[in-house]
N, C-alpha and C positions, 0 to 999 in steps of 0.2 A: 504493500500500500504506500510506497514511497514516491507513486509517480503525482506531480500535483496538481494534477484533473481529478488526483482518487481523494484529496487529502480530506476533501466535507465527508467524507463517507467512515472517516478514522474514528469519530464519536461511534455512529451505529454498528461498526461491527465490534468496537469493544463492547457496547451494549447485549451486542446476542452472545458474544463471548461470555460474557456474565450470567444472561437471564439460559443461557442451552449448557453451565457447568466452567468450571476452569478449562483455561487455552490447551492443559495434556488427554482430558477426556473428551474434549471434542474435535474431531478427526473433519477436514476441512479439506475441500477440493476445489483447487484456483482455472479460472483458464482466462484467454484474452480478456472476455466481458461479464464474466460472472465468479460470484463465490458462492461454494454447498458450502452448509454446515450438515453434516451427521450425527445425529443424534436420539437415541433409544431407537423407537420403530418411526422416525420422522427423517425427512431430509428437508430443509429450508435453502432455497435457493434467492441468493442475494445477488441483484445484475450490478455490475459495475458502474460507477460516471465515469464512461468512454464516450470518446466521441470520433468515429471513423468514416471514412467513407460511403462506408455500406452500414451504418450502425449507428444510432444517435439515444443515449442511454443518459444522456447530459445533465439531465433534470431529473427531480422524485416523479413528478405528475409521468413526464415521460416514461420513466421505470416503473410504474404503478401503471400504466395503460398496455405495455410489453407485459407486465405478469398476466395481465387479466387476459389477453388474447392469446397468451404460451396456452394459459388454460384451458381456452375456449378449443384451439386448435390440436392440441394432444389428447385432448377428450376423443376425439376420431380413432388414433388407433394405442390409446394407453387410460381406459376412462378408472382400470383401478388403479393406478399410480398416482395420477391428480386427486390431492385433497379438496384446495381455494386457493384462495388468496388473501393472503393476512398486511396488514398494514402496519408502520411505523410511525409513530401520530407523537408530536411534544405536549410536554404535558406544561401546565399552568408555572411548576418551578422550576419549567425550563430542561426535565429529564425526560425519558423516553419510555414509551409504553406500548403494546400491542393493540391494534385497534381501539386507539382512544378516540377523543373525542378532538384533539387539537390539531392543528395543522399537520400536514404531512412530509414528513421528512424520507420515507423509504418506502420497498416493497418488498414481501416474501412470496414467492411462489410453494406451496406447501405440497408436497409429496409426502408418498409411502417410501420405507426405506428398503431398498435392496442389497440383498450380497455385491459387493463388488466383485467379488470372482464370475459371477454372473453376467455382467459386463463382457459383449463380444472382443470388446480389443483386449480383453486380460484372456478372454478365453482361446483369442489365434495366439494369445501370446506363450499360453503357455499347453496350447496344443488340445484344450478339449472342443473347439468349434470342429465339429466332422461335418462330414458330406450330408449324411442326413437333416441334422440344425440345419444346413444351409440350403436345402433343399425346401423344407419348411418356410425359413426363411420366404424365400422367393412367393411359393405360394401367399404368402400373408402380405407382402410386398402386391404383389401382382391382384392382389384381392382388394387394396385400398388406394392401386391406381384406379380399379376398374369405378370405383362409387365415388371418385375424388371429381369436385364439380368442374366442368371443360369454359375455359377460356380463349375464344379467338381472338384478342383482342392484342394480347400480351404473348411475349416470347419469338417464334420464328426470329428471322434475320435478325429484327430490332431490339429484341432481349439479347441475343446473345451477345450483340454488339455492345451492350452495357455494359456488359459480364467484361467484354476483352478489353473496354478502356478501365473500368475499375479497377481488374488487375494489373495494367499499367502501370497508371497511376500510383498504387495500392502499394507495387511493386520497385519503383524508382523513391517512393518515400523510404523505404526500410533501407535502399542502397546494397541491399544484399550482391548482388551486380551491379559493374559498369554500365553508363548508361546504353552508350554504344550495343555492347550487349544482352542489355534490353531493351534499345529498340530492334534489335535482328530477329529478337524471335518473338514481339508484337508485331513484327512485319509478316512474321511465318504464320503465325495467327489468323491476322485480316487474310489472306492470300487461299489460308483454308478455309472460311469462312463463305468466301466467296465458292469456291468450290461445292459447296454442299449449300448453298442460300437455296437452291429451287427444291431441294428436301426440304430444309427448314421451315419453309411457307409453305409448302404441299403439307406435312405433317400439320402444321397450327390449324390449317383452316379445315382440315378434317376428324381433328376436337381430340389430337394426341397434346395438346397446354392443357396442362392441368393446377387444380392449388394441390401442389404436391406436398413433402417433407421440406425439401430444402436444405437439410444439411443429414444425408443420411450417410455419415458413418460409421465404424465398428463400436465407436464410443456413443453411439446416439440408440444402440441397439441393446436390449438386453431379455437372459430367459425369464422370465418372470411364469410361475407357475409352470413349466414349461413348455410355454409358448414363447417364440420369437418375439421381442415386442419393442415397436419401434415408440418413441418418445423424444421428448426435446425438439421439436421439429422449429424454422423458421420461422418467427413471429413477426421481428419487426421490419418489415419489407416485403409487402407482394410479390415485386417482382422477381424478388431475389428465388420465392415459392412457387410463384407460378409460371411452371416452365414444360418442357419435355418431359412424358417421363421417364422415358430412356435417360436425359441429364440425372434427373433424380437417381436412377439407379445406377451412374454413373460415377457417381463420387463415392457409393460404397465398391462397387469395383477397383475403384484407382488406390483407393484405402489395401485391399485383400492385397492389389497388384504389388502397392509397394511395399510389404511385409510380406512380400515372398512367398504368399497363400495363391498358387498362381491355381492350383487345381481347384478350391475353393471358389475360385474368380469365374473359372471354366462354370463350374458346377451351376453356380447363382446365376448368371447370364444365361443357358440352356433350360435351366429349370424354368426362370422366368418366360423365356420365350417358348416353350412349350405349351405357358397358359396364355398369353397374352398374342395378337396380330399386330406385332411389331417388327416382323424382320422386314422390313422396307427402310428402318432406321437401321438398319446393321453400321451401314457403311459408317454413323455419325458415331459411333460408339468411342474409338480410339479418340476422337478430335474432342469430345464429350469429357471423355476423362484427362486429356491436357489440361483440359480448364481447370479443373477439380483439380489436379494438381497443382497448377499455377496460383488458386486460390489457397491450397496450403502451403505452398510455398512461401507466401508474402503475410499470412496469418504467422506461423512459426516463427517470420523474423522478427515480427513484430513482438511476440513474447518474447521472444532472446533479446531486442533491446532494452524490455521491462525489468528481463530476469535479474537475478543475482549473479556475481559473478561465475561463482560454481557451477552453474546451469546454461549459462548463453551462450558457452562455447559448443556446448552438444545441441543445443535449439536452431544456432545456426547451421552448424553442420547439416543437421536434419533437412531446414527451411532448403538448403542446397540440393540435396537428394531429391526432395521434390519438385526442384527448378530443371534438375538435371534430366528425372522421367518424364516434365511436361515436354521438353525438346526434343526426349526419344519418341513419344506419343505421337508427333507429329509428321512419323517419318511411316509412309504408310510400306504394307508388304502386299503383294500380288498377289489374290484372289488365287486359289488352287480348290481340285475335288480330288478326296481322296475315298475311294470303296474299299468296306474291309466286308470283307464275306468269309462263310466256311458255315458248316452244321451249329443247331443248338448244343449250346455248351462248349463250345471250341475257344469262348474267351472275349468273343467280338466286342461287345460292347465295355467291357471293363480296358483293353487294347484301345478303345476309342476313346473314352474317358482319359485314359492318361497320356497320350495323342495329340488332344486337341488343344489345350492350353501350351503348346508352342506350332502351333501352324497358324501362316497367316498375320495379319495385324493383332495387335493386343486387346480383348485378351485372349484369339484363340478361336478355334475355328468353332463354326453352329456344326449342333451336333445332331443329325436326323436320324434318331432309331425306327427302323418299322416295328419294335415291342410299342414304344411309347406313340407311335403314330397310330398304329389299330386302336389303341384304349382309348387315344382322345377322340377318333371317329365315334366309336360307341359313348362318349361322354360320361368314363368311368376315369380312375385313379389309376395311375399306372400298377398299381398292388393290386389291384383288383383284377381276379381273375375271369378271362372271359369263358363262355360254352364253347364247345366246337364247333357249332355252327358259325361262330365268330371267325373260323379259320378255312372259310370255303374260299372257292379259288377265284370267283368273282372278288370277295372280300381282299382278299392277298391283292389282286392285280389293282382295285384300289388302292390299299396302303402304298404297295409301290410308285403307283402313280400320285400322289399328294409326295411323297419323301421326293421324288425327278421335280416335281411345280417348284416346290419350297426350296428344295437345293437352286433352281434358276435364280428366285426371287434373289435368294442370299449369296451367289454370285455376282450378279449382277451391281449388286452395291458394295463389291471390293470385299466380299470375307471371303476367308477360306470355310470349305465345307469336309465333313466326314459322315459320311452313309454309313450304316450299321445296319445289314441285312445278312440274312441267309443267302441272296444270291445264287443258290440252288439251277437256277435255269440261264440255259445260255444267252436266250432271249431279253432278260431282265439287265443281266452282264449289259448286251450294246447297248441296250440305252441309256444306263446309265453313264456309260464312255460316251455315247454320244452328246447329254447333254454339257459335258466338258469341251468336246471339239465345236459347239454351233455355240457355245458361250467365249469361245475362244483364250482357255485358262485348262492349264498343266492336270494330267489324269495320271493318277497311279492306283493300281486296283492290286489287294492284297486278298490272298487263301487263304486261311485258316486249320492248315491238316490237322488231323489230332484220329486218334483211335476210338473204336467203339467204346472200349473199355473208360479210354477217358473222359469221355462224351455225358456215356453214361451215367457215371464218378460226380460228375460237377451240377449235370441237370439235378441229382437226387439230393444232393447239399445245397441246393437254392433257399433262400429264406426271402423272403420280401421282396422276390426280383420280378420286376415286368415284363419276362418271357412268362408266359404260359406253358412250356415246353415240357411235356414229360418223359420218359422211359421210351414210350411205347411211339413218341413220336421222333423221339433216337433213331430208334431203329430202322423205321419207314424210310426217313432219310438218310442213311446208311446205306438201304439197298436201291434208291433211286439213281438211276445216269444223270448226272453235273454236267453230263458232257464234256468237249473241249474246255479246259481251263488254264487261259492264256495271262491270270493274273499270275503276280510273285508269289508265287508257294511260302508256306513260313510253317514251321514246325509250333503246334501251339500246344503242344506238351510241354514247352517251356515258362518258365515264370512272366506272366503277364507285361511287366515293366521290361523284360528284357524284350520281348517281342516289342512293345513299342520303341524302344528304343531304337529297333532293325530296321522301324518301317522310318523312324525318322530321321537316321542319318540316308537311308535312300531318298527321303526328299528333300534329301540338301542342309539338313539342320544338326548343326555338331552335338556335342556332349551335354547333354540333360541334368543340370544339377541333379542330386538325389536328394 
């Protein structure tokens, strides 16, 4: 509290110091524009006098009308975390009281309290976020774009153009870079912008602006009862909330991306786009998350000139890392289709899964299953198991044919793609090559051999997998002609990760961190 825009705020927080226990029992958690206090089953959220850019917290009335709308708007998707809103009021001899009666000196946002270990960025931190949570995730994600009210009014080209001078601006204040080079990659910015403007205004006017979250990441996320659950969301600024919401889910990508959770990143963007008709924004997703990085980049620094010394050596560094991904971001990778085929239980889709988050731009190629493309035809859960009549061959020539549309769509907007089929018939095989040669982007089509016995082995160990695939449909396909098989054969008796790794130095991609 040494910076002296905070200095009126030094009475009130010794005040909650006092009235929530002594400074060693109450556990407190700072960031750019706010302070928690934690305490028993309550957390009290104090907004800072900052005054930014993007941010004007300057006043009480100001910080009392921001708690009251934090409230209004996290009620959507966290209504048991929000208590109220409690007040800071002087009293007659001049000391301080909760909801009294005298003028208003402060705000509290009142919350229920949570484990912090519960906290998604403690949890990628220290490795309990898995594929599942984040799979959830998406769903609960992709459930609260879909009922979030649509705005054509706001975002396309002219939001995001706000976005790239703020972070400028935002960004030559902190000095974390030369100016020179920042203006090179404010120049790379506008330049992309322009590139994807007739996305960005096709998208607005056909009602993907939404009043989204606005700052959704791993710290804004937490399991509460165990449910994914998002909170803290953007209050003080529409526009900053009403946007894409591919952007929305774009900043918790760039979050996963820069903590190294790159299969995590895969997973959340797939899952989402499994429920959502959004792959027409494929291509904005990389330039989406530059932002989001450039946005924590110039936040960071801005805490590292506040911090202490002991701290703003690591804050900068950090704000740097993220200056350094927004410029990698922007550097795009050529669209490619890769087919991994072979029998149920031969590995395909876990091979694809660990695959896709280095093919392609960041983060990673779309990933079309024909498991996960039959279940959402029928409008069931990918766990949920369908009849066999689900698996007629009418049916099959569908699923194939929606997985060849969707792979176009998502071509065609600069991703990379990976199909995840049986590919069983030769027929299926050329078209799928085909629609890489009339899209005019790189094919490589992989086999999957593996033994009955193995086949076998894995289909009967399945636990909550969205093949349907049993024993008895092993075997069928076992004694079925494949035909000519002019894909790369690959031995899939081998350990999963190692197979991916075979198929991705064949397409050009070195050594795969582990």
């Amino acid at each position: 509290m040494k910076s002296a825009a905070l200095e009126e705020q030094v009475g009130t927080v010794s005040f909650l110091e006092r009235l929530f226990g002594t400074r060693s029992s109450v556990q407190t958690i700072s960031t750019h524009a706010s302070r928690i206090f934690l305490t028993g089953e309550k957390a009290y959220k104090l907004k800072l006098a900052v005054h930014f850019p993007y941010l004007d917290y300057s006043t009480p009335h100001k910080r009392h009308e921001a708690c009251l709308k934090e409230f209004e708007l996290n009620s959507r998707t966290a209504p048991a975390l929000y208590v109220g809103v409690r007040t800071i009021t002087r009293k007659a001899d001049g000391g301080l009281e909760i909801d009294g009666d005298g003028s208003l000196v402060d705000a509290l946002l009142e919350m229920r309290r949570f484990d912090q270990d519960c906290l998604f960025d403690r949890m990628a931190q220290n490795g309990s976020l898995t594929g599942a949570i984040v799979s959830d995730l998406a769903h609960q994600i992709a459930a609260f774009h879909r009922e979030a009210p649509i705005n054509r009014e706001m975002g396309g080209v002219k939001g995001i153009a706000q976005v790239l001078d703020i972070n400028d601006r935002s960004l030559r204040a902190t000095g974390l870079v030369a100016d020179d080079v920042a203006a090179t990659v404010a120049a790379r910015f506008q330049e992309t912008l322009l590139e994807h403007s007739q996305v960005l205004e096709k998208r607005r006017l056909s009602g993907r602006v939404r009043r989204c979250h606005g700052d959704l990441t791993l710290r804004n996320i937490c399991l509460w009862q165990g449910v994914p659950t998002l909170f803290d969301c953007i209050e003080f600024d529409e526009s900053i909330a009403t946007i894409d919401v591919l952007y929305d889910l774009a900043f918790l990508l760039m979050d996963l991306w820069h903590r190294e959770q790159r299969d995590l990143a895969s997973i959340l963007l797939n899952r989402y786009l499994d429920e959502t008709d959004e792959a027409d924004g494929l291509g904005l997703v990389p330039f989406f998350m530059a932002i989001r990085a450039a946005v924590r980049a110039h936040v960071t620094a801005i805490q590292a000139k506040n911090a202490l010394a002991s701290d703003s050596a690591h804050l900068r560094a950090e704000a740097m890392q993220y200056f350094d991904l927004a410029q990698s971001l922007l550097q795009p990778s050529p669209p490619a289709l890769v087919a991994i085929g072979g029998l149920s239980g031969s590995g395909k889709s876990t091979v694809a899964s660990l695959s896709a988050p280095y093919l392609g731009s960041t983060p990673g190629a779309r990933i079309l299953s024909s498991d996960r493309i039959r279940k959402r035809l029928f409008g069931v859960s990918a766990q949920t198991r369908l009849p066999e009549a689900a698996y007629q061959p009418e049916i099959s020539a569908k699923v194939y044919e929606t997985q060849r549309r969707e792979a176009t769509i998502a071509l065609a907007c600069g991703a990379a793609v990976v199909v995840d089929a049986v590919f069983d018939r030769p027929d299926e095989r050329k078209k799928i090559e085909k629609i890489a040669a009339e899209g005019g982007v790189s094919f490589s089509g992989y086999w999957l051999d593996a033994s009955e016995k193995v086949l076998v082995s894995r289909v009967m160990s399945r636990l909550n997998d969205p093949s349907d695939a049993t024993v008895d449909v092993v075997v069928k396909q076992v004694s079925r002609d494949c035909g000519e098989i002019d894909w790369v054969r690959l031995d899939a008796s081998r350990d999963p990760a190692t197979i991916s790794d075979d198929i991705l130095r064949r397409c050009g991609i070195g050594t795969v961190p582990s």
